[in-house]
PLY file of the C-alpha trace (Angstrom):
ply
format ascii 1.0
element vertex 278
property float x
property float y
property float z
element edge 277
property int vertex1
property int vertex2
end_header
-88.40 -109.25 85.32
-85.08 -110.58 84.54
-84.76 -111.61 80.97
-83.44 -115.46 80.59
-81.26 -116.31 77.63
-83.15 -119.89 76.17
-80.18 -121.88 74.59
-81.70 -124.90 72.17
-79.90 -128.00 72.43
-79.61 -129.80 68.82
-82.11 -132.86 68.64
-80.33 -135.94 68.86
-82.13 -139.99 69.47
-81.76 -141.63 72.47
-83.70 -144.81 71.19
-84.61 -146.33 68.42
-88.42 -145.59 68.16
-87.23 -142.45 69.09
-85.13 -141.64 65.51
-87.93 -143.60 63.83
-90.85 -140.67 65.24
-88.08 -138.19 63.93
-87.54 -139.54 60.28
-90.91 -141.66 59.60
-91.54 -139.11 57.16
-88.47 -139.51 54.87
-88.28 -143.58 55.65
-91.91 -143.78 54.23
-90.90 -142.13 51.50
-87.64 -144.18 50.44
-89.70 -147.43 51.35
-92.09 -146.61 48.94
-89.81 -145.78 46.63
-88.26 -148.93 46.74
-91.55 -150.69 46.26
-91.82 -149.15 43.19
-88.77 -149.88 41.92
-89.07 -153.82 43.00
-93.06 -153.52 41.64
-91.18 -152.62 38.23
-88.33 -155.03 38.02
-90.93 -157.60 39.10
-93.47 -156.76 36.04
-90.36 -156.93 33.85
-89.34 -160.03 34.33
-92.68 -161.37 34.45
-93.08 -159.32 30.52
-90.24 -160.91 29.46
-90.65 -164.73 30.86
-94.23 -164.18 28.98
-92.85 -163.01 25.77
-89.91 -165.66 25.78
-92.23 -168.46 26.51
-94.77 -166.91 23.92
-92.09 -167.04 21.29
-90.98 -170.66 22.38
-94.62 -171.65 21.62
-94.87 -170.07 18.02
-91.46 -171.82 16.96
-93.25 -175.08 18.47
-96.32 -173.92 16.71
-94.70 -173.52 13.16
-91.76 -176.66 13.60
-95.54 -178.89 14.30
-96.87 -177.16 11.36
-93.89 -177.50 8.87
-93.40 -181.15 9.56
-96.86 -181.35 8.64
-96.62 -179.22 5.14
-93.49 -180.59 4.16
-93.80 -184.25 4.26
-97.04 -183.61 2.12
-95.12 -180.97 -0.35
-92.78 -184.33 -0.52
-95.31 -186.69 -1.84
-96.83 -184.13 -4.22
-93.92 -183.57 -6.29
-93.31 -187.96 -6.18
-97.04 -188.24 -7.12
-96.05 -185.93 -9.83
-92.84 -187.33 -11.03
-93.14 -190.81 -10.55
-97.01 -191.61 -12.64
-96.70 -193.55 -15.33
-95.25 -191.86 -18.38
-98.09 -193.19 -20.39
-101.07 -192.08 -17.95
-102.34 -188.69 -19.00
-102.75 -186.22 -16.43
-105.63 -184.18 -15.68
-106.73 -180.98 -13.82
-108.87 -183.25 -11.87
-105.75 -185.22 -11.20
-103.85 -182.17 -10.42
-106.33 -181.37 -7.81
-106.38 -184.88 -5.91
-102.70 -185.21 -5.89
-101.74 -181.65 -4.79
-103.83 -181.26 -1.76
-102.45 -180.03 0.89
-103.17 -178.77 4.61
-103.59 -175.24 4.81
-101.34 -173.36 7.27
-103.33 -172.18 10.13
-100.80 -171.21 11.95
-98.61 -169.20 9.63
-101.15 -167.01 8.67
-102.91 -166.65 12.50
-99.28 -165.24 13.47
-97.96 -163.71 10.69
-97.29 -160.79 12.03
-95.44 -161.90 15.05
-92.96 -164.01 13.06
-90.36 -161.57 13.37
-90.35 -162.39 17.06
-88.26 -165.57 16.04
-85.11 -163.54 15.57
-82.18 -164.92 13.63
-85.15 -167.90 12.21
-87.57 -165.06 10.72
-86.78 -164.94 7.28
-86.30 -168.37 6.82
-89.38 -169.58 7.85
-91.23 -166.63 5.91
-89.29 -167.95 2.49
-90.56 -171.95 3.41
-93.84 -170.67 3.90
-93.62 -168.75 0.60
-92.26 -171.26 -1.58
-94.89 -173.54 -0.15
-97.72 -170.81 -1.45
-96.05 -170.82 -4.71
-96.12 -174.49 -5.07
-99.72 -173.87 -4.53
-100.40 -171.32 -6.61
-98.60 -172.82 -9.24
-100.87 -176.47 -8.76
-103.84 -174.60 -8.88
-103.54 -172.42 -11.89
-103.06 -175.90 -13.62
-106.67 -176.80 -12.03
-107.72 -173.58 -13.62
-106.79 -174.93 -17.71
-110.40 -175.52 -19.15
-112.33 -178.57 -18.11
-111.43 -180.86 -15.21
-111.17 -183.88 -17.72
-108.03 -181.70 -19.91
-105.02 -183.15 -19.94
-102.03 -181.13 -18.64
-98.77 -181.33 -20.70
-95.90 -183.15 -18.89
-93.70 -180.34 -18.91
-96.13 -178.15 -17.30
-96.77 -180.74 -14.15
-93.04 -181.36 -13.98
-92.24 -177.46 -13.43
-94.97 -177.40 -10.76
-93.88 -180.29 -9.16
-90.34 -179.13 -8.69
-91.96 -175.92 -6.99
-93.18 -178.69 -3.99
-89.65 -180.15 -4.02
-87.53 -176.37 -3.91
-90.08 -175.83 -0.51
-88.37 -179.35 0.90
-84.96 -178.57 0.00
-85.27 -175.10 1.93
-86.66 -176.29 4.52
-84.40 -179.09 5.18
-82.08 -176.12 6.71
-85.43 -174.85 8.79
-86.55 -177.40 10.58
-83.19 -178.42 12.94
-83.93 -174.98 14.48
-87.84 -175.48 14.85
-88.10 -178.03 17.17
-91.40 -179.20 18.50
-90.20 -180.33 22.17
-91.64 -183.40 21.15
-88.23 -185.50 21.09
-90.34 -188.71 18.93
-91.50 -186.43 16.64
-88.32 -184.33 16.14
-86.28 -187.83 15.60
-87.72 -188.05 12.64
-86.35 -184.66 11.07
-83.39 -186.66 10.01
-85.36 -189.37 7.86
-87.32 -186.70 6.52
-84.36 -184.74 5.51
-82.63 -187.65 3.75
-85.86 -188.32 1.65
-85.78 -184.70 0.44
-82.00 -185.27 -0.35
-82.37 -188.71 -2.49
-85.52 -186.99 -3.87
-82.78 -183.76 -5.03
-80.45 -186.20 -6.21
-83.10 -188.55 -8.39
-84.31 -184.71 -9.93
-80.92 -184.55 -11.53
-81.33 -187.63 -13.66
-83.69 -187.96 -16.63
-86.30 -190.87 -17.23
-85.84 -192.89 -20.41
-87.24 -196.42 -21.02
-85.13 -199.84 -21.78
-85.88 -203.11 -23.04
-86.53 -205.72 -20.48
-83.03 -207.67 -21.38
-81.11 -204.08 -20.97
-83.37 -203.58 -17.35
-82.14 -207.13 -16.54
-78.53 -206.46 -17.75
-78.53 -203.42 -15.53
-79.63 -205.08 -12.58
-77.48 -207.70 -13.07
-74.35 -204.84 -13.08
-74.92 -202.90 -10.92
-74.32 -203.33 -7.60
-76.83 -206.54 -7.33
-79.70 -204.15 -7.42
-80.31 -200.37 -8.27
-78.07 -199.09 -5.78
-77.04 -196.18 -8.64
-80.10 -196.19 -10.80
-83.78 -195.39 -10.12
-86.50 -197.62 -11.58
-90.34 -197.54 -11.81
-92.11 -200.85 -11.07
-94.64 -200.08 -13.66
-93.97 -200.74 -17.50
-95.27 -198.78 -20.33
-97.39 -199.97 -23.35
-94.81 -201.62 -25.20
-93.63 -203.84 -22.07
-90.32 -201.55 -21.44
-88.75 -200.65 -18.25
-88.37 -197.04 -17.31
-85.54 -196.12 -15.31
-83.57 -192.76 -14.38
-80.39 -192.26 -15.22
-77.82 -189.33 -14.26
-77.69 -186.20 -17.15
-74.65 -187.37 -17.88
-75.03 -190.81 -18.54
-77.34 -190.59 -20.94
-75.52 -187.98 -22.84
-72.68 -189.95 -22.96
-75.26 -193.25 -24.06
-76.43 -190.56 -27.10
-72.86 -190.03 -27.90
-72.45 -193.79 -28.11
-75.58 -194.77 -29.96
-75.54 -196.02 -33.46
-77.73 -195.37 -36.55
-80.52 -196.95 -35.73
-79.31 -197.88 -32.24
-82.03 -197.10 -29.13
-80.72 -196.81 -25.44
-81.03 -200.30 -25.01
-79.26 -201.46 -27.70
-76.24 -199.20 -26.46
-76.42 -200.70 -22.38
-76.69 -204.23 -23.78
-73.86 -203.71 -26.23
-71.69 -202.23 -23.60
-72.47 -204.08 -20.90
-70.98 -207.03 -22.73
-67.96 -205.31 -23.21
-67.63 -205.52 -18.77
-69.08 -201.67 -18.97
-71.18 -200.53 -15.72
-73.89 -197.83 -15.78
-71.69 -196.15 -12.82
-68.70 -196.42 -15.17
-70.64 -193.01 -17.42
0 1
1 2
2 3
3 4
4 5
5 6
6 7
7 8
8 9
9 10
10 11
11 12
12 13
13 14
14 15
15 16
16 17
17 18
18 19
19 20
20 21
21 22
22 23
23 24
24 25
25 26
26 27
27 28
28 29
29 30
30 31
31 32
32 33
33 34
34 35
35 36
36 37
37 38
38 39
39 40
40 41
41 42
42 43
43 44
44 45
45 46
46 47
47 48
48 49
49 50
50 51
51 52
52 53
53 54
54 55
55 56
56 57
57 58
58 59
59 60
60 61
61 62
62 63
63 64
64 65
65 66
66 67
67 68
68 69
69 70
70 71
71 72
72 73
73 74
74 75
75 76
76 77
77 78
78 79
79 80
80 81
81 82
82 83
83 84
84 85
85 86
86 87
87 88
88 89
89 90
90 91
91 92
92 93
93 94
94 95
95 96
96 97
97 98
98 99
99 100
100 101
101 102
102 103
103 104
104 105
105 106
106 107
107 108
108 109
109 110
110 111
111 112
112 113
113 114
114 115
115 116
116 117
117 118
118 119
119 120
120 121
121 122
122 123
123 124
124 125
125 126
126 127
127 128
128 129
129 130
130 131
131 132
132 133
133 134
134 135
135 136
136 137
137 138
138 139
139 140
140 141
141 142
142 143
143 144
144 145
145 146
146 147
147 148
148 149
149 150
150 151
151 152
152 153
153 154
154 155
155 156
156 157
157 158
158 159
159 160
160 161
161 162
162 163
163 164
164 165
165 166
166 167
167 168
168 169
169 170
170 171
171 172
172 173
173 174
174 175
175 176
176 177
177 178
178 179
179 180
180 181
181 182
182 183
183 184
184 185
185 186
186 187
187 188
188 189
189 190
190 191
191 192
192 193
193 194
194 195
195 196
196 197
197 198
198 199
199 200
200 201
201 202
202 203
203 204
204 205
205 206
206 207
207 208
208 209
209 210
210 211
211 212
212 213
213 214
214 215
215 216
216 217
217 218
218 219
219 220
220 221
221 222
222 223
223 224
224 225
225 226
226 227
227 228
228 229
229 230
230 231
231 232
232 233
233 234
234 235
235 236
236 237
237 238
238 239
239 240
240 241
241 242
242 243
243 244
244 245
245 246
246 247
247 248
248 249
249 250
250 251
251 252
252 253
253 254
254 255
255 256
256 257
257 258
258 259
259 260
260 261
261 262
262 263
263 264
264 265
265 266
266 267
267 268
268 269
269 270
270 271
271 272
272 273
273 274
274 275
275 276
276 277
């Protein structure tokens, strides 16, 4: 035998399917590959579309809530304020004027509020002040009997905790919208109530005769453009109307012996004196 020298040629394609037979192997393996890195992008997106459109529906959730809560807290603290100075209050009273919707939806999500970001703490201190406000109307149901009567003081300093909750939240609920555009229209209303409402908290109630109430109206910018008024008179037929801190100080500094407010308004209103001149 004559021994034959066997020289291998390299492999190279000469087609397609050819190349395809030769690396199927290693092009399964990179298209799998692929598939799992498209199969994760995928399920990431789809995570975070479900979390961003979960979040948009708590911050729905709670702006529905809160303009719920604090147009309520808002006529608590006016029930409060603006009874009759002569009508005794009551825990019994207490309870019917304070009630107020509980929030469901706060305390179903609490712990996912810090999914709101930036909005978090703000809408955890609302909800607080709101619980205080609570608290604070229901320790007064607590006093004795239903039929005691509550010292004005008392109700006053609860009633301010309902209108501290509005103030905050004035600065809340811009940035909690609803997606209702009706409903959020009417943020701006609401906020201006809460403001006059801050600005009539500064003044303090005293009662007038019914020629100084007539005098005033008469004065003063052909209504009570600058001072609040209750329609309601007390027992001896007098008007009661709020006046700025300041006004009446300066009215005390004015008074007479023997001289009430009245007296005072009527005697300086004759001298061309305004009660927006104090």
């Amino acid at each position: 035998m004559i021994p034959v020298e066997v020289i291998q040629t390299p492999w190279h394609f000469t087609t397609v399917p050819d190349a395809l037979d030769h690396w199927q192997t290693i092009i399964a393996g990179l298209a799998a590959l692929l598939a799992a890195l498209i199969a994760v992008l995928v399920t990431v997106r789809v995570e975070r579309g479900k979390a961003r459109r979960e979040v948009d529906a708590l911050r729905k959730s709670l702006g529905v809530e809160l303009r719920q809560q604090i147009p309520r807290a808002l006529a608590v603290y006016i029930s409060f304020v603006l009874r009759r100075s002569d009508e005794p209050i009551t825990a019994r009273t207490v309870e019917r004027l304070s009630r107020m919707p509980a929030p469901i939806i706060y305390s179903a999500n609490a712990g996912k509020i810090g999914l709101l970001g930036a909005e978090a703490m703000d809408v955890m201190i609302v909800y607080d002040l709101l619980e205080t406000a609570r608290n604070g109307a229901a320790q007064l149901m607590a006093f004795g009997t239903p039929d005691d009567i509550i010292s004005a003081p008392v109700v006053l300093k609860t009633a301010d905790a309902f209108l501290k909750a509005c103030k905050y939240a004035r600065g809340v609920l811009p940035r909690l919208r609803t997606g209702n555009a009706s409903r959020d229209a009417k943020d701006e209303a609401l906020i201006q109530r809460i403001t006059e409402r801050e600005r009539a908290d500064r003044a303090i109630r005293t009662a007038t005769s019914v020629e100084a109430f007539e005098a005033i109206v008469a004065c003063t910018l052909s209504s009570l453009g600058s001072v609040g008024y209750e329609n309601a008179t007390n027992e001896r037929g007098e008007r009661l109307i709020w006046l700025d801190h300041a006004v009446v100080a300066r009215l005390r500094a004015m008074r007479g012996s023997g001289e009430s407010y009245s007296d005072v308004i009527l005697r300086l209103i004759e001298t061309g004196w305004r009660v927006a001149d104090a």
